[in-house]
C-alpha positions as CSV (number, residue, x, y, z in Angstrom):
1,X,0.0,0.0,0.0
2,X,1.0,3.6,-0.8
3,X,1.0,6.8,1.1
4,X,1.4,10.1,-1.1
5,X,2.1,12.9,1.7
6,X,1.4,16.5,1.2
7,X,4.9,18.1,2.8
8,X,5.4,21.0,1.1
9,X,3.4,23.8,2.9
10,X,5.5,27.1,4.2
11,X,3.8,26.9,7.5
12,X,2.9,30.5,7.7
13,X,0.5,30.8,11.2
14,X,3.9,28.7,13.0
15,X,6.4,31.5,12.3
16,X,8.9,31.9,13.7
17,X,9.1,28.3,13.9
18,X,8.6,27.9,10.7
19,X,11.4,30.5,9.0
20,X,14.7,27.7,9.8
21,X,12.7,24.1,9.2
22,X,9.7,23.2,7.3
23,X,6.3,22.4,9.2
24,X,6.4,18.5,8.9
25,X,9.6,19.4,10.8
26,X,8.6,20.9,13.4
27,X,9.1,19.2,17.1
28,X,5.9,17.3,18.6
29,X,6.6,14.8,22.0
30,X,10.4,15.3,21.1
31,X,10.8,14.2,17.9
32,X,9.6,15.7,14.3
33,X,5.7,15.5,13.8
34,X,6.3,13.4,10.3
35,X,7.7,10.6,12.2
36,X,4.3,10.1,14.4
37,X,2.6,10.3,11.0
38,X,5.2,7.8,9.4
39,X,5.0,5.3,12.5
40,X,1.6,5.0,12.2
41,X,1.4,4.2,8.7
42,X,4.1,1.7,9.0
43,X,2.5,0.1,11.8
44,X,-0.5,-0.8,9.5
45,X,1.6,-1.7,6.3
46,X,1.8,1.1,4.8
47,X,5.2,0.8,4.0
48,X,5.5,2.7,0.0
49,X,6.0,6.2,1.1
50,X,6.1,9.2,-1.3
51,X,7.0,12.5,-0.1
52,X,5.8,16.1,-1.6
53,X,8.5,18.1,-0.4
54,X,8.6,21.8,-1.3
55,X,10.0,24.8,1.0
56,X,13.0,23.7,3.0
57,X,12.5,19.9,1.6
58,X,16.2,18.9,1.9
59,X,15.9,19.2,5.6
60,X,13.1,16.2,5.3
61,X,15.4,14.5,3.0
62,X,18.4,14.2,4.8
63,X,16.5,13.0,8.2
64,X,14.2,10.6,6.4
65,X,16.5,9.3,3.7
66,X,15.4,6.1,2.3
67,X,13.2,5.5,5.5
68,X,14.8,2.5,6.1
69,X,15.2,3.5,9.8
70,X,11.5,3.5,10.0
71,X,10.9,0.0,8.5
72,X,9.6,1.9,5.1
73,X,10.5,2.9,1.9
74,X,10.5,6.6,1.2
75,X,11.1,8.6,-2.4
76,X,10.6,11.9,-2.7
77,X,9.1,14.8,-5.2
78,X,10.4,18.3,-4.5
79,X,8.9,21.0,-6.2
80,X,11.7,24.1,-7.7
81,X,8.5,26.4,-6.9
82,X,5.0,26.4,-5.0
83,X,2.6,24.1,-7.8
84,X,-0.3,23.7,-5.3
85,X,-1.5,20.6,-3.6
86,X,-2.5,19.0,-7.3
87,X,0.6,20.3,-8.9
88,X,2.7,18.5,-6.5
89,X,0.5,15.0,-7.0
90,X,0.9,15.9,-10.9
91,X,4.6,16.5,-10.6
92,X,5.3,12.9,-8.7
93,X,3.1,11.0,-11.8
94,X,5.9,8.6,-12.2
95,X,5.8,7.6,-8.7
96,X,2.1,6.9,-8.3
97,X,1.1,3.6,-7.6
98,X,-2.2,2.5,-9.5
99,X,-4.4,3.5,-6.3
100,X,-2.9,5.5,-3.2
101,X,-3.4,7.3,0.0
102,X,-2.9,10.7,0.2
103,X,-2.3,12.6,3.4
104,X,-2.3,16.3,4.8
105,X,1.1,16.7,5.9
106,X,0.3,18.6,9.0
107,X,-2.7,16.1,9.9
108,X,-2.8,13.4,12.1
109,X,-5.9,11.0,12.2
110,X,-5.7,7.5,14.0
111,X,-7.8,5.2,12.4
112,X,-7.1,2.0,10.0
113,X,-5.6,3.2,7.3
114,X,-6.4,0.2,4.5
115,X,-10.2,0.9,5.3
116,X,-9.9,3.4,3.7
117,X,-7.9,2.1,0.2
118,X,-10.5,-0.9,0.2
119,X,-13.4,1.6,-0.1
120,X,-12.0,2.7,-2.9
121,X,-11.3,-0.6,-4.8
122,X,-14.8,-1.8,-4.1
123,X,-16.9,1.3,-4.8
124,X,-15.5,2.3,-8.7
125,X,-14.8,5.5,-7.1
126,X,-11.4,8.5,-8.8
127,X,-11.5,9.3,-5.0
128,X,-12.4,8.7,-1.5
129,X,-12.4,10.9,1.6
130,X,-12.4,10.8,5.0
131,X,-15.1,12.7,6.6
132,X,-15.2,13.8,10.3
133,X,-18.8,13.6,11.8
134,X,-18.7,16.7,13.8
135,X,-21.7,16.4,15.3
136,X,-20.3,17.8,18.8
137,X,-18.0,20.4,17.4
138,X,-14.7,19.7,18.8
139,X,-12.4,20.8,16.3
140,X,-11.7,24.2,15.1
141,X,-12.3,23.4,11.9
142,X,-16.0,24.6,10.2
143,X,-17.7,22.1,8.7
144,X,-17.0,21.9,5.2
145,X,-18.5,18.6,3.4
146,X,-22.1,17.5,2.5
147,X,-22.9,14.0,1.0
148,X,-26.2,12.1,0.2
149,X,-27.7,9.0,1.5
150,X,-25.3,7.0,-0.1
151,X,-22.3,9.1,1.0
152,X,-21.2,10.2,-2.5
153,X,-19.8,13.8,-1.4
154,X,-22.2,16.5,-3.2
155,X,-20.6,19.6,-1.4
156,X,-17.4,20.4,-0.7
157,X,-16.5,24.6,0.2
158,X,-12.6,24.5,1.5
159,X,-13.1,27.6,3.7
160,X,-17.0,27.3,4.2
161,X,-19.5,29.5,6.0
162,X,-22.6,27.4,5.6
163,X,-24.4,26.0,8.6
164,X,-26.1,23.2,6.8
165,X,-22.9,21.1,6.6
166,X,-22.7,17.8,8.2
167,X,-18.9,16.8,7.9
168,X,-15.4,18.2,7.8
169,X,-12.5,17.1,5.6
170,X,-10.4,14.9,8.0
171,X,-6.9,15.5,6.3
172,X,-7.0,11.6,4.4
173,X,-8.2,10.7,1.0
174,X,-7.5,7.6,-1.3
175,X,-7.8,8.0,-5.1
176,X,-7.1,5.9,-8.4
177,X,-4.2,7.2,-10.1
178,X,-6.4,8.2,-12.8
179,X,-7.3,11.0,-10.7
180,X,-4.5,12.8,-12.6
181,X,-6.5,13.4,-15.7
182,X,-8.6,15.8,-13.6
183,X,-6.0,17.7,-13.1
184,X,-6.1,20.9,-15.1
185,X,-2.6,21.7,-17.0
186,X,-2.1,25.1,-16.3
187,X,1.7,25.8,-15.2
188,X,0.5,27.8,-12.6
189,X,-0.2,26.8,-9.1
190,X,-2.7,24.1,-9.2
191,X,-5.3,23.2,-5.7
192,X,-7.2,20.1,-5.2
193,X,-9.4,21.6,-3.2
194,X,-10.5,23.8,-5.3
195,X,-9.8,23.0,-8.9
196,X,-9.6,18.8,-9.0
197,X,-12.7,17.8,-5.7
198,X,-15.1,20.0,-8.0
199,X,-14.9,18.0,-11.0
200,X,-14.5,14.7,-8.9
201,X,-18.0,15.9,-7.2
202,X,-19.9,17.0,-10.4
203,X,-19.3,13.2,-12.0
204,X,-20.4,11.6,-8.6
205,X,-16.9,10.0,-8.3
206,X,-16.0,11.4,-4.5
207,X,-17.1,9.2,-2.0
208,X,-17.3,9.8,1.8
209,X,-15.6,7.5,4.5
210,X,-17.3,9.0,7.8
211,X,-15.0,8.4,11.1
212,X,-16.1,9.4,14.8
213,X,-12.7,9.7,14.8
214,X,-11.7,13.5,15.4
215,X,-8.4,14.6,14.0
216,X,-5.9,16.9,15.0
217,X,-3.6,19.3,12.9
218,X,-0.4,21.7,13.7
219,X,-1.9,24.3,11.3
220,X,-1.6,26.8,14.7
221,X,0.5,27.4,18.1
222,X,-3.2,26.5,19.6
223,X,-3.5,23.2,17.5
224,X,0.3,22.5,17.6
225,X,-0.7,22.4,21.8
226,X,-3.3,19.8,21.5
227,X,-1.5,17.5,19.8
228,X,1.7,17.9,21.8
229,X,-0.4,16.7,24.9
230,X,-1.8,13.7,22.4
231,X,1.9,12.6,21.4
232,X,3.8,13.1,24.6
C-alpha cells in the first residue's frame, strides 16, 4: 500500500518556527511530527512512502533518507516552486502507484488506514475521503463537506461559512491514479481543493468514508498544543 504525503506547505501561522525548518519538521513529543505520522502508517503496512516536499524539503530528505530506519520505503518529489497541492500530486506521476493514500502533511488522524484504500477498490470511485462527523464540534475546523444518503460527497467549500454542513475534511483521501486526468494543466499553481474535488464531485466520483474519529492538525501554536499533549 502507498501513502502520497502533502509536505510541502510554508507553514505560515507557526512563524517563527517555521522561518529555519519546514512544518512536517517541526518538534511534537520530542521528535519531528512526520515521524508520528510515518509510524503509524508503518505500523499498518503502509510501507511505499512518497513524499511532496517543497520549501526547506532537503531538511526532510536528509533526516528521512530512504526511510529504512523507520521500516519503510520513502522517495521523494520536490517542487523548484509552490505548484499547489494538485501540482505536487501531478509532478510525482511517475511515482504513483495505481491507487494511493494521500495525506495532509500537518494532519494526524488515528484510524485503520487500509479501510480506507478498500473503499476505494470496491466502490468504482477516482477518489475517496475521509469525513469527520462533527456532530459535537470539537475541532476548530468549520464544517465543510455535504454527501447524500449514499455518502457520495455532493458539497465540498474549503473555507466554508454554511451552517447546513454535516462533515469536515479529516486530512485523508484515497484516489485511483487516474485522478490525474482531472487535473487541469495550467503551469501555474494548481489546488485540489479547489480546482480537482469539483470536478470529482460533479461526476459523482468522490465518495465519503465517515469516522467518529476527530483529527488533529499543527496548522496553529493552539492546535500544535493539542497534539503535543496527544503525542507526549
Amino acid at each position: 500500500m502507498q501513502a502520497v504525503i502533502l509536505a510541502g506547505g510554508l507553514g505560515t501561522r507557526l512563524k517563527p518556527i517555521t522561518e529555519t525548518i519546514p512544518k512536517p519538521m517541526v518538534p511534537v513529543a520530542g521528535v519531528p511530527y512526520l515521524v508520528h505520522q510515518l509510524r503509524l502508517l508503518a505500523k499498518q503496512g503502509v510501507g511505499d512512502i512518497v513524499l511532496l516536499t517543497g520549501y526547506l524539503g532537503e531538511q526532510i530528505e536528509d533526516y528521512f533518507g530512504d526511510g529504512s530506519s523507520l521500516g519503510l520505503k520513502i522517495r521523494y518529489s520536490q517542487e523548484k516552486q509552490p505548484l499547489g497541492t494538485a501540482g505536487a500530486l501531478r509532478l510525482a506521476a511517475s511515482l504513483l502507484a495505481p491507487d494511493f493514500l494521500l495525506i495532509y502533511g500537518d494532519s494526524y488522524l488515528p484510524i485503520h488506514y487500509p479501510d480506507v484504500l478498500n473503499l476505494l477498490r470496491a466502490g468504482g470511485h477516482t477518489g475517496v475521503a475521509v469525513l469527520y462527523d462533527n456532530s459535537i464540534e470539537d475541532t476548530s475546523v468549520r464544517n465543510n463537506i455535504a454527501t447524500d444518503e449514499n455518502l457520495i460527497i455532493t458539497i465540498y467549500e474549503k473555507n466554508s461559512s454554511r451552517n447546513d454542513l454535516k462533515y469536515v475534511d479529516a486530512g485523508v483521501l484515497a484516489f485511483e491514479r487516474s485522478v490525474l486526468d482531472f487535473i487541469p494543466p495550467s503551469p501555474e499553481r494548481v489546488s485540489l481543493e479547489e480546482e480537482v474535488f469539483p470536478r470529482l464531485i460533479a461526476r459523482r466520483q468522490m465518495a465519503g468514508f465517515v469516522t467518529a474519529q476527530r483529527f488533529y492538525d499543527i496548522g496553529t501554536p493552539e492546535r500544535l498544543e493539542t497534539i503535543e499533549a496527544l503525542l507526549s
